[in-house]
N, C-alpha and C positions, 0 to 999 in steps of 0.2 A: 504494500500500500504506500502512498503518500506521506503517510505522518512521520518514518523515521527522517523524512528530507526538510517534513516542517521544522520539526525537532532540530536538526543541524542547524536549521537558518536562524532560527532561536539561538541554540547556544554561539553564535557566531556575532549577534546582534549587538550585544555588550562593546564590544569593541569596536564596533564602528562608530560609536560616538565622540564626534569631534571634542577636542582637548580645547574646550573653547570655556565660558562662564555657563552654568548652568540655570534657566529660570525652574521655580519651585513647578512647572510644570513639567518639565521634560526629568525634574530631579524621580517625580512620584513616576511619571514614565518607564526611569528605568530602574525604579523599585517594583515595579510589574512586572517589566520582562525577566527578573529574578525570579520573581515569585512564580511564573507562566513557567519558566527553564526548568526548576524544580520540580514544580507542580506536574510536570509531561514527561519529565525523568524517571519518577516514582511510579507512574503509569507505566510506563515503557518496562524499566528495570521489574514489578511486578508480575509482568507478562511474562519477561526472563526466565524467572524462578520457577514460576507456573511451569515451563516447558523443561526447566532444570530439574523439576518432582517427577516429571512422566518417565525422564531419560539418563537414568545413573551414570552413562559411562561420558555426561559435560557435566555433571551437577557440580562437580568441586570445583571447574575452570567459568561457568558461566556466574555461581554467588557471585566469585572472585570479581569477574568484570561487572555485574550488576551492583557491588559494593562499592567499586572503586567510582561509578556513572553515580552512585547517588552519592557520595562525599565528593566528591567535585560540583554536583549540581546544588549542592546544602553550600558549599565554597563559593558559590556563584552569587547564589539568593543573599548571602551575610556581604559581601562586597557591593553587591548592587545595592545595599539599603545603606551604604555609607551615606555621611549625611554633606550637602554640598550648601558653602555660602555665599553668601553676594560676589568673595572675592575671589575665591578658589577652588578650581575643581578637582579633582581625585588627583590625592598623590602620585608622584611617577611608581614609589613602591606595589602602592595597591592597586596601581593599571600591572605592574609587572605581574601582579599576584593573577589579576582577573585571568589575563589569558594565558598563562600555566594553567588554571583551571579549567579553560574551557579547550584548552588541547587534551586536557587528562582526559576531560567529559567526550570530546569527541573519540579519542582512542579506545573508550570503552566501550561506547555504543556502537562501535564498528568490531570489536571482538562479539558483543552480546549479537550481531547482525549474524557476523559468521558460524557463531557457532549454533543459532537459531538455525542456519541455509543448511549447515552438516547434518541436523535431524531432519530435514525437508528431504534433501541426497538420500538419506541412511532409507528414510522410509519409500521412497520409488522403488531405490535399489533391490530393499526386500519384498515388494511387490510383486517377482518372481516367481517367490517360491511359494507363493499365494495360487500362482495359476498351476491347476491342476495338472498333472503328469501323468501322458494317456495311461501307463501302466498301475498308478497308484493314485485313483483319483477318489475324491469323496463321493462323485456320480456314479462312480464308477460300482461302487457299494454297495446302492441302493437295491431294497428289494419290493418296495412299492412307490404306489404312486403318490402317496404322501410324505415315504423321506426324499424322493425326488425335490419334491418342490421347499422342503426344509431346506436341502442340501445347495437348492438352487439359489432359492432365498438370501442365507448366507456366504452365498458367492458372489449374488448380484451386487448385495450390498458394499463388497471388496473393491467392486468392479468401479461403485461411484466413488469411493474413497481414492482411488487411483483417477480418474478422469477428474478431479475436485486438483488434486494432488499437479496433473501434467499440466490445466489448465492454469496454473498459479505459474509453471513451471517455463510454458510458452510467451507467456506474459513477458515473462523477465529478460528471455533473450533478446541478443543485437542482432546476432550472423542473418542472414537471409538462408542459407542453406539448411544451418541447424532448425531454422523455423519451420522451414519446409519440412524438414525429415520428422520432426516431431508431429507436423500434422499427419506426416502420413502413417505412421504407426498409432494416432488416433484414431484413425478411418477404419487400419485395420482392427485394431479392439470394437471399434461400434459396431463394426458390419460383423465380425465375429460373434460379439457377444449374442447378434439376433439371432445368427447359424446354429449355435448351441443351442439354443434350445430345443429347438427342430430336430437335431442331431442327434440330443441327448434321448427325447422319448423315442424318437424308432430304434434306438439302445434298449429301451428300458420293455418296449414291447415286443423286440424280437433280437432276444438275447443272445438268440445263435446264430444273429446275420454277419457274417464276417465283413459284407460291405458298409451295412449302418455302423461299427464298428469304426471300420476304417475310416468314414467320412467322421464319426467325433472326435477322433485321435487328430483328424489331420487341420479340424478346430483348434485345438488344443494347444496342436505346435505353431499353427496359425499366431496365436495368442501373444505364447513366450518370445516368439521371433519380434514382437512387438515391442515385447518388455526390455529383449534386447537393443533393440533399436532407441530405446527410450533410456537405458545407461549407458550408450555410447555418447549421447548428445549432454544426458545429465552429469557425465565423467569428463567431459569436454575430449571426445576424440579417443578413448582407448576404449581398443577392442580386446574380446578375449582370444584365446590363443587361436591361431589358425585354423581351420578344419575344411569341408566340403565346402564350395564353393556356388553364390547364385544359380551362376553360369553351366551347373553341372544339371540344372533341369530341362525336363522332355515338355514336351507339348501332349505327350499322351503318356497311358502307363500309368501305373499308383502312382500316388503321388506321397503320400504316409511317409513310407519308408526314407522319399529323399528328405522331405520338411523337416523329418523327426532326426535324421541323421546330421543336419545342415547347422553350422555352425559359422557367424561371422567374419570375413577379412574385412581388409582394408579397403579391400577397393569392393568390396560387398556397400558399405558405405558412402564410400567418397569417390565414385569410381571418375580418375579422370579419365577415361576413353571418352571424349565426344570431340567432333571434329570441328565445332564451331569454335571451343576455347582453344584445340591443336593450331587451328590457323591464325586464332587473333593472335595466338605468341610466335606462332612463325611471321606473320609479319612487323609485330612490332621487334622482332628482331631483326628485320630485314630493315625496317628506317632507323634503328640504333647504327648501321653503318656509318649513318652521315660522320657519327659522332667518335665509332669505334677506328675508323679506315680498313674495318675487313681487315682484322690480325688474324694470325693463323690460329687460333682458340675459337674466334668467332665465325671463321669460315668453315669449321670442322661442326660446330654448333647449328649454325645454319643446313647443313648435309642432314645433322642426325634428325632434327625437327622436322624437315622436309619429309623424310622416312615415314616417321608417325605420323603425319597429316596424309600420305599417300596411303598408309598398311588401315587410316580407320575408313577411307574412303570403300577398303571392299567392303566392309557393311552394305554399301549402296550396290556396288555392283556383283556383288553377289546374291543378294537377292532374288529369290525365281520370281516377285513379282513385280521388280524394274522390268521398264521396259527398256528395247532396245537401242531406241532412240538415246534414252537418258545414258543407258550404262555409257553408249560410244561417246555422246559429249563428256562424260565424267572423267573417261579414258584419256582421250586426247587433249580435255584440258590440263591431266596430271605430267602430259609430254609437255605442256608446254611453259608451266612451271620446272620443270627440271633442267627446260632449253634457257629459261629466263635465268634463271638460278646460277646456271654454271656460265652464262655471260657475266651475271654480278661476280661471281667467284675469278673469274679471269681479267675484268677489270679491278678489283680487291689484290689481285695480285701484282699485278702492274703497278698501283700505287705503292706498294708496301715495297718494291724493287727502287723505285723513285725516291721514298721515305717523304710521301707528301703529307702534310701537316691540315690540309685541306681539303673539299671533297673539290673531285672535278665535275664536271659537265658532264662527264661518262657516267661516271658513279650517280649520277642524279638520274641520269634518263631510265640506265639499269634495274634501279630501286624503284622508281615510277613503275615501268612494265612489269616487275616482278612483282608486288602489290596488285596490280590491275589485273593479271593471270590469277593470283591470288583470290582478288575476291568474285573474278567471275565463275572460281570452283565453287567459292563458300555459295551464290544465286544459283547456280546448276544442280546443288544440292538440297540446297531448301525449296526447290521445285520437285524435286524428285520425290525427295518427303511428305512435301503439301499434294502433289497428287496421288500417290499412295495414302493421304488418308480421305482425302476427298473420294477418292474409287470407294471407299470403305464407308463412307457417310453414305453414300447412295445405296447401297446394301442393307441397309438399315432395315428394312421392313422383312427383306429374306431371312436375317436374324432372327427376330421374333417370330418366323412361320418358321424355323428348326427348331426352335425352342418349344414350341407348342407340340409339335412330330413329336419332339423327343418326350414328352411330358404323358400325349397319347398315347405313343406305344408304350410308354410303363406301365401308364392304368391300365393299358389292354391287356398288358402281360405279355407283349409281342416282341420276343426278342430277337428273330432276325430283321423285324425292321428298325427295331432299336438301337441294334450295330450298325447298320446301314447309316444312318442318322448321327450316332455318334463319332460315327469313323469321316463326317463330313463335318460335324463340330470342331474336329481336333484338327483339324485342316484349317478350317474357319479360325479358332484362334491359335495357329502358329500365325497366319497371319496378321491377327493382331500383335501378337507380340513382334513382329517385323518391323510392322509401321511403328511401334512404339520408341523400337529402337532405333528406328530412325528420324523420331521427332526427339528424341534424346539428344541426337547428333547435332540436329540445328537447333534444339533451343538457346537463343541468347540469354534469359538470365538464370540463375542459381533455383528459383523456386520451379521454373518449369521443368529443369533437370531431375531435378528432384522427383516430380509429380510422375513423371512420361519413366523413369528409372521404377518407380514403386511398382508405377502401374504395370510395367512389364513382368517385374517380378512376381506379382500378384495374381496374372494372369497364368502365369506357367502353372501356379497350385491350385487358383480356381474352375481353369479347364478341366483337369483329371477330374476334380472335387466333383463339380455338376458329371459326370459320367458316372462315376464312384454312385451319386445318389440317384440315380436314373435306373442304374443296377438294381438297386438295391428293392425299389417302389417296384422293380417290373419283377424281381421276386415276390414281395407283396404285395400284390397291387390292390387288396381290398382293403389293405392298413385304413 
């Protein structure tokens, strides 16, 4: 909230008052702001304590700094009611005195700050082991229909103490990237939390469905991959130790087994593969020449960069649903950044044999055309993209007539037109997750990256998932 910053500007206020004569107005003035500094301190530092009784392993370090914020803030109030005359305002001593005090006060209320934030952390952090573990779950338990909804009851309730909890937690952030990630491991908790339900009773009514099963389990890991997601941004950036990777999912196939085995990297989070940020550093490394004259560090640099902006470009053209118009501009554009390139390189060289201190005319024109190559890949690609989703936006209505297919042959109980149906789903979204990765490539800012990243990954699990539960109904289909 607000109030610890009002609270600072208070105790900061004392000392902005000019070393001037004081009239009997501004004297009882800053007998208030004494009495106000205290008075908000007491509140504040009570709150402290309150959070110091919940949680034993600050109660000895938080008294400590809520002790030292209220004897500073009591140091404040007895200074500020000093008494001022016609001719003289506060001693030079007791101005010394004032603000040692109101540095003490501030010092403290920024330990009682943090160590308030470290119970905020502690409790996300163990929000984890909150979410149920497909193998040891308290639903898992259950043997009717009323510890169900006990069991559920008191999960849901965890559920808004965590969303209460990220919400505070998204608040507080700067980054634009971490905001994003945290939204979207909110999405998936909400849209999870509805799934479980669903999940959990065709559990509970057909106990020996291996596929209802599997679709609650892959809820489950659904969940924690969130939770994960949610201590990577709360820990600022570390992940736990290595494991299977995003990247290691199918468009089709269980899905259980990968979720449940999948374990965060780095670039699971932060992934820099897109080719819109590859080329704005390749070019802004290519107009540093003005300034570098193409040394051989920067001309070696320039090569490797080039590399990575051509190896993300096959995303595009590997694609079976580029076409082939596009993939051939994409190609030939990347000739001719390499033709631009090793001209900047060869005139780079020729200065550096000169030992010219300046850029030439050459070097200006070189850097213009390799830019201008440059970004007529970066518009070749973000066309490619935007029509691959736009095909996909026209499709729109075919989507929901597979979905509905798929929905009737379950109830029907019809499993060869089921496969039939799902064997075109999973077709359907690989290519979703195509286009996603390919609007990952051109997104220009942080949040979109984010969004068009989740959403890909999202989709690798929620494909199998909806096939997983389409099984499962066309087993049951009178459920």
């Amino acid at each position: 909230s607000s109030s610890p910053f009002c609270l600072l500007k208070m105790i900061t206020a004392p000392n902005n008052i000019k070393e001037k004569q004081q009239k009997d107005k501004s004297s009882r003035a800053i007998i208030r702001v004494g009495q106000s500094v205290n008075l908000a301190v007491e509140r504040f530092v009570t709150v402290g304590e309150t959070i110091a009784d919940d949680n034993p392993e600050i109660k000895v370090d938080m008294y400590e700094a809520c002790k030292e914020a209220r004897a500073a803030s009591t140091a404040i109030e007895k200074l500020c009611e000093l008494q001022y005359n016609g001719q003289q305002g506060m001693k030079s001593s007791d101005k010394a005195s004032l603000i040692r005090a109101a540095k003490c006060l501030l010092s403290s209320i920024t330990r009682v700050l943090l160590l308030a934030d470290t119970v905020v952390v502690k409790q996300l952090l163990l929000f984890k082991d909150k979410i149920p573990h497909p193998c040891s779950s308290r639903l898992d338990g259950v043997n009717n229909f009323t510890e169900f909804v006990k069991a559920f009851s008191h999960f849901g309730t965890e559920m808004v103490e965590l969303a209460s909890s990220t919400n505070d937690r998204f608040n507080e952030q700067r980054e634009e990237r971490r905001r994003a990630q945290m939204t979207a491991a909110r999405l998936i908790l909400e849209r999870s939390a509805m799934m479980l339900l669903t999940s959990s009773k065709m559990c509970l009514r057909h106990n020996e469905c291996s596929r209802g099963r599997e679709n609650r389990d892959t809820v489950f890991c659904q969940m924690r991959r969130a939770i994960d997601l949610i201590h990577f941004v709360v820990k600022d950036s570390v992940v736990l130790p290595s494991g299977q990777s995003l990247n290691d999912g199918r468009a089709n196939g269980n899905s259980a087994p990968y979720i449940s085995n999948w374990k965060p990297k780095d670039d699971d989070y932060d992934s820099p593969h897109s080719i819109y940020f590859a080329v704005k550093r390749f070019q802004d490394l290519v107009e540093s020449t003005r300034v570098t004259m193409m040394g051989s560090y920067y001309r070696d640099k320039l090569t490797e960069v080039l590399e990575n902006v051509i190896e993300r470009t096959q995303d595009f053209t590997d694609s079976a649903y580029t076409c082939h118009e596009h993939r051939e501009n994409i190609l030939l554009l990347c000739d001719r950044i390499k033709l631009e390139l090793n001209h900047l390189l060869r005139v780079g060289v020729s200065l550096d044999q000169k030992d010219s201190a300046s850029p030439s005319p050459d070097l200006e024109s070189a850097v213009a055309a390799t830019v201008k190559a440059t970004t007529d890949l970066r518009n070749q690609l973000r066309k490619t993209g935007l029509d691959q989703a736009a095909d996909l936006l026209r499709g729109t209505t075919e989507d929901t007539d597979l979905l509905s297919a798929m929905k009737s042959a379950s109830c029907a109980g019809d499993s060869g037109r089921l496969d039939e149906f799902c064997d075109r789903f999973s077709e359907h979204a690989e290519h979703l997750q195509e286009v996603c990765k390919l609007l990952r490539h051109i997104s220009p800012t942080e949040t979109l990256h984010v969004a068009a990243r989740y959403t890909e990954v999202n989709l690798r699990i929620y494909g199998p998932q909806i096939i997983t539960a389409a099984t499962a109904l066309c087993l049951h289909p009178s459920s």
